[in-house]
Residue, then its C-alpha position, 0 to 999 in steps of 0.5 A: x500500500x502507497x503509505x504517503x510520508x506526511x511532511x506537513x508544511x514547516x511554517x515556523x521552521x527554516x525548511x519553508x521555502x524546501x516545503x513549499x518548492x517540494x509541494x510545486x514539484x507534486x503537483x507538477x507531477x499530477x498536473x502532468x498527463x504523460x506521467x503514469x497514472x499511479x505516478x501521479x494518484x501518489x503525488x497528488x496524495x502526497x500533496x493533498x497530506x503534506x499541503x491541505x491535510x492539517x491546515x486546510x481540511x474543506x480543501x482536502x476533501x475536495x482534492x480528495x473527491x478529485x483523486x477518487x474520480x481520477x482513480x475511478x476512471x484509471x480502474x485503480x481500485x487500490x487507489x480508490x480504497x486508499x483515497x476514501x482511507x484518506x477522504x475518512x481520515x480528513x473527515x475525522x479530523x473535522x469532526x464529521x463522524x457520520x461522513x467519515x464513517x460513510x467513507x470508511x465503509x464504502x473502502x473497507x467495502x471495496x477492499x474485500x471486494x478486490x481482496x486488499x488485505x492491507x488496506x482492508x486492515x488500515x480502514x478497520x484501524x482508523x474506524x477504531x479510531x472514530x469509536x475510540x474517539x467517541x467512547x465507545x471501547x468495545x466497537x472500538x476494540x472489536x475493529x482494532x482487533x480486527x485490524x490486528x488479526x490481519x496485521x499479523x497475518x501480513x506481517x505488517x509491523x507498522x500496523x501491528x505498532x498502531x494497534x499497538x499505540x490504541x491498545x495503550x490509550x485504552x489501558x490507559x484511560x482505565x487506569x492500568x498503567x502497567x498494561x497501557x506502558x507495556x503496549x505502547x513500548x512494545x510499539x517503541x520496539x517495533x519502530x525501533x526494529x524497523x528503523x522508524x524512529x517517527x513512528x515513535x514520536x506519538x508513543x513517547x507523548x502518550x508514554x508522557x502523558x502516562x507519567x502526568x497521570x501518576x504525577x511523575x513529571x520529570x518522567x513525563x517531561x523527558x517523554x514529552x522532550x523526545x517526541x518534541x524532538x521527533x516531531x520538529x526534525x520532520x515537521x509533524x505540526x499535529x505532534x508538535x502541538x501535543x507535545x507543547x501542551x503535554x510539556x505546558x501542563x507539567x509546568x503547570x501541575x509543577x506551578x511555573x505559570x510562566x513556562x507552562x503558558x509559553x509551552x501552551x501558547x505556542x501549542x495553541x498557535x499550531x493548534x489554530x493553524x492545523x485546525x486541530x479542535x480539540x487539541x485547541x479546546x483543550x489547551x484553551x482550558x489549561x490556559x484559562x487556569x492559569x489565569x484564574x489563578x493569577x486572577x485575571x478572570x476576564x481573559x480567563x471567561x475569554x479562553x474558556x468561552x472559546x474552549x466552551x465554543x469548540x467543544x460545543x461544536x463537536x460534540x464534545x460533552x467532556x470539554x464542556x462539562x469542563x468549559x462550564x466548570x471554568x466559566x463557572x469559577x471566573x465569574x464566581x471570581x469576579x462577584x457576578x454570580x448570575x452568570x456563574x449559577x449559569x454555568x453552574x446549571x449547564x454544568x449539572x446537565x452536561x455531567x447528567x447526560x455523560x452518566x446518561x451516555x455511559x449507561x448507553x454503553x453499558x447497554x451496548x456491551x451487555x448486549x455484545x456479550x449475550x451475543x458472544x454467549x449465544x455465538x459460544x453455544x451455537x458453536x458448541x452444537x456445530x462442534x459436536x454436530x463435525x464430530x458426530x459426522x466424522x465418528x459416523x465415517x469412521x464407523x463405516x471403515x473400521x472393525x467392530x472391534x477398532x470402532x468400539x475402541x474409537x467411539x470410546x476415545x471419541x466420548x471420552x474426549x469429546x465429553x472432556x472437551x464438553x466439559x471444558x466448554x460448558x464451563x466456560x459458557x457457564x462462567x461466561x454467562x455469570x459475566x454476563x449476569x453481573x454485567x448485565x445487573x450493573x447495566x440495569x442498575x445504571x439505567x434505574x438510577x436514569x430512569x423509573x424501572x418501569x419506563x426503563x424495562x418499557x424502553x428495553x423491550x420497544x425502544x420507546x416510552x410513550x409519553x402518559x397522562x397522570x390525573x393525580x400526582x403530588x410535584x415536590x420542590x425544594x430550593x436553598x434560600x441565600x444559595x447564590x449569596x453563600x455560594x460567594x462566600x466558599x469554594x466550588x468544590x465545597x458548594x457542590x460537595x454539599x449540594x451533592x451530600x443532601x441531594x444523596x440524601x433526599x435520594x434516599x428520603x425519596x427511595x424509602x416513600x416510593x417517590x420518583x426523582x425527576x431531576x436537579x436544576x442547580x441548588x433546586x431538587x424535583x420529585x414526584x409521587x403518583x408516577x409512573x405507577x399511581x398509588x393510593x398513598x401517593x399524595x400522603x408519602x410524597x408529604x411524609x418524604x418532604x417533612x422528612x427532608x425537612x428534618x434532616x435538613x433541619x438536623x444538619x444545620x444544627x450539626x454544622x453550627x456547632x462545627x462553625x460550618x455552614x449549610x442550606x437553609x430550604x424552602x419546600x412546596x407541594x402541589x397535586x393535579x394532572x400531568x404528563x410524563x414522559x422521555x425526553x430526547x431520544x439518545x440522552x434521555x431523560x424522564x421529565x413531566x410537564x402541565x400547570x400542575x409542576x408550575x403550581x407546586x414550583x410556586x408553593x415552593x417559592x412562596x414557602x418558608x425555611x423549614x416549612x412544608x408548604x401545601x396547595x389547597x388541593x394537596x390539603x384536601x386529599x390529606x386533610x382527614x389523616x390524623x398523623x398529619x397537622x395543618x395551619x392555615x395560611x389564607x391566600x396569598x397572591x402568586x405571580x401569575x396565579x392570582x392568589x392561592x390559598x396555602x397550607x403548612x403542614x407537620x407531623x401531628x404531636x402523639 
């Protein structure tokens, strides 16, 4: 396979005007009619990857879609499955996915088609690419696989070294180091075997990147130095850039602002010029943090604000989960909590649908493995099915005698084979179950069980009228002014501990989390089975939030802590539930009857559960509950309602 050598154009190097009169020469070369026809596919491929491949993508494609053409009608079928290798890979690089899988596919088609198992392997590769990138490991793995198998068989070391590189991130982001080094310097040595130390430069950046992680820098930054080195001396600006962000973040880490933001910026300006997006967003974010931490917040909503902006146009929910993280705490740090509640709220939602994300992977992959279950079993059957047929043969041509003996040694061995694969099958399946009772469990904690086993079964949940469901609201009184006062990581670490447990409070009643919206906490009893004792347990639930809240103040003054103070409201009526979106789901309900309850929230006093007057009506004769009157009281909006504070009754 023509495996072009991407000498990417030096723009901040001595070797431009070289670069520039090589560049001239390609296209000479495919401009020229008289040369032959693969002499020319190459050059124009070459000049597509070291012209237009980095610096201008559109471009690319373009150029791309012309060498497809001339491929096509040259009858150049290797040709053409390299081209849609190379449109592929443009496309990713863009963040196109869909289209670029488009391309892939169309190759890998082809590839079996003409039978070119080495550009076959190369498409399956960068597939696993395009997974990866999105997180989903398993499809990943199942083509990096696929592409390794065909490596070996070709003897390809290169590729075997690629995969080899995939292996190691993979390891990596689970956290087992050991594994991830092992692989990526097994790519190390086969570079090494083959003379191709460039092949190496990418390896000795995610080795230093392995090192950041378990924070040994001066190991992280000799990696980073010697794949700096490879990269500059042949001119691979997309590994420069990595390298310079890889060595601006150790700095950082170690607290040198002034070299980390050198390094960073430096990788931002080839990053920018390469239109490497996520290199930038990312880098965009560690430079922001060293402005937050010099205080310069304004240029530090500056870079977050383009980090937030790229991500946004990707699809990177990571990047924006952190984007609004930073945003979040430069306006804190400024005193405009208004915009930093903002991105406090995004924030929420975008780390909901990454757990919503997750739990669909988890469903791929239990999936995948009860497919691999019934593959073991049906190859068990087919397994004895060949044997059978074959001991069938072998009665026919033996004696009596030597059949006897054969059949013998036949059961023997097959009930030993049997054996071992009926206890694989049996612990592959135990695997299974365990994983498959995570994936569910992950789910419950999206979805109420019924909607969820409702959304496995048809792929749909269809959206529902209730008559008589009881909205419970809570909200932190003061939050926006107390959250001036501390840390981030102390509002949401108690955000979070009371959010656990009115969870909790909202398990042991049978009432349905709907969901958080910053400091405010939604639940609902009724939904999505009704029940008689709906309205009551859904007020037994907030009185007992209440209480815990009440009990936890008392617990923090005394330690000269601080905590909420919580307004809670309840209202009953109609509504309808239902799924909301169709890949980051999530079960949410609407109708006046939400909007009400939201106001006896917000008309509520600290420590106080406020009622409407139909909640009132329906609970009004149990003797385990007492009421005092509050009259009407005008609601924006509303008119006036009348309202109730309701408590335990005193035994």
């Amino acid at each position: 396979m023509h495996r072009p050598t991407i000498l990417i154009l030096l723009l901040f190097y001595s070797g431009l005007s070289y670069a520039q009169t090589h560049l001239d020469s390609l296209y000479r070369i495919w401009e020229d009619v008289n040369s032959p026809d693969t002499l020319r596919a190459n050059a124009l491929t070459d000049y597509i990857y070291e012209g237009y491949f980095y610096t201008k993508p559109d471009s690319a494609v373009i150029l791309a879609d012309e060498l497809l053409t001339f491929n096509e009608n040259t009858s150049n079928q290797k040709g053409m499955v390299e081209t849609l290798d190379l449109k592929g890979y443009v496309l990713f690089r863009k963040g196109d996915y869909s289209q670029a899988l488009q391309s892939y596919q169309k190759g890998l088609r082809l590839a079996k088609t003409i039978e070119y198992h080495l550009g076959a392997a190369d498409i399956l590769t960068k597939i696993g690419y395009l997974y990866h990138d999105n997180e989903d490991i398993l499809t990943a793995l199942q083509y990096y696989e696929r592409g390794l198998k065909i490596y070996e068989k070709l003897g390809d070391l290169d590729g075997m070294g690629s995969i080899f590189n995939e292996y190691g991130s993979i390891y990596r982001t689970r956290g087992e180091h050991e594994k991830a080094l092992d692989y990526y310097q097994k790519g190390v040595a086969i570079n090494e075997d083959t003379g191709d130390e460039k092949g190496n430069a990418a390896l000795y950046v995610n080795i230093g990147h392995l090192y950041a992680d378990q924070e040994e820098y001066s190991k992280a930054l000799d990696s980073y130095q010697k794949g700096l080195g490879i990269d500059e001396a042949t001119g691979n600006q997309l590994g420069i850039a990595s390298a310079l962000a890889g060595i601006g973040t150790i700095y950082l880490e170690q607290g040198d602002d002034a070299k980390a933001l050198d390094f960073l910026l430096r990788s931002l300006q080839i990053s920018e010029t390469i239109n490497d997006i996520q290199g930038r967003a990312a880098t965009l974010l560690n430079i922001s943090d060293i402005y937050s931490d010099k205080g310069d917040f304004s240029k530090a909503i500056a870079y977050c604000k383009k980090s937030l902006e790229l991500a946004e146009g990707i699809g990177d929910i990571g990047n924006q989960e952190s984007s609004c993280d930073c945003l979040y705490y430069a306006y804190k740090g400024l005193g405009n909590m208004k915009e930093a509640l903002v991105y406090h709220e995004k924030m929420l939602q975008l780390a909901d649908s990454i757990q919503t994300e997750e739990a669909a992977i988890k469903l791929q992959q239990m999936e995948f493995s009860k497919q691999l279950l019934a593959d073991s079993l049906l190859q068990v059957e087919k397994d004895l099915e060949v044997e059978m047929r074959h001991q069938m043969e072998v009665q026919e041509k033996e004696t009596n005698r030597n059949m006897a003996i054969g059949v013998g040694v036949f059961f023997l061995i097959l009930s030993v084979g049997l054996y071992s694969r009926w206890r694989y099958v049996k612990k592959s399946k135990a695997i299974i179950e365990k994983e498959k009772d995570r994936s569910e469990n992950l789910l419950l904690n999206i979805l109420p069980a019924e909607i969820a086993e409702e959304l496995k079964q048809k792929g749909e949940a269809a959206a529902r009228d209730f008559e008589l469901v009881s909205i419970l609201f809570t909200d932190f009184k003061g939050f926006t002014e107390q959250s001036a006062q501390i840390s981030a990581k102390e509002l949401i670490g108690e955000i979070n501990h009371c959010f656990k447990a009115f969870d909790l409070i909202c398990e042991k009643y049978g009432i349905e989390k709907i969901k958080t919206i910053g400091d405010a906490y939604m639940a609902a009893g009724g939904l999505p089975v009704p029940s008689d004792g709906s309205v009551q347990n859904t007020v037994m639930a907030a009185l007992e939030m209440q209480n815990y809240m009440t009990d936890r103040i008392t617990t923090k003054k005394a330690k000269n802590e601080f905590t909420f103070e919580m307004r809670l409201g309840i209202h009953t009526g109609p509504v309808v539930a239902g799924i909301v979106g169709v890949k980051k789901f999530q079960y949410d309900i609407w109708g006046d009857t939400v909007n009400t309850a939201s106001r006896m929230e917000s008309n509520g006093e600290v420590g106080m559960v406020n009622i409407s007057q139909d909640t009132y009506e329906l609970i009004k004769d149990l003797p385990q509950f007492a009421f005092s009157p509050r009259g009407e009281i005008k609601v924006k909006g509303k008119g006036e309602i009348a309202m109730w504070f309701v408590k335990m009754a005193q035994v």
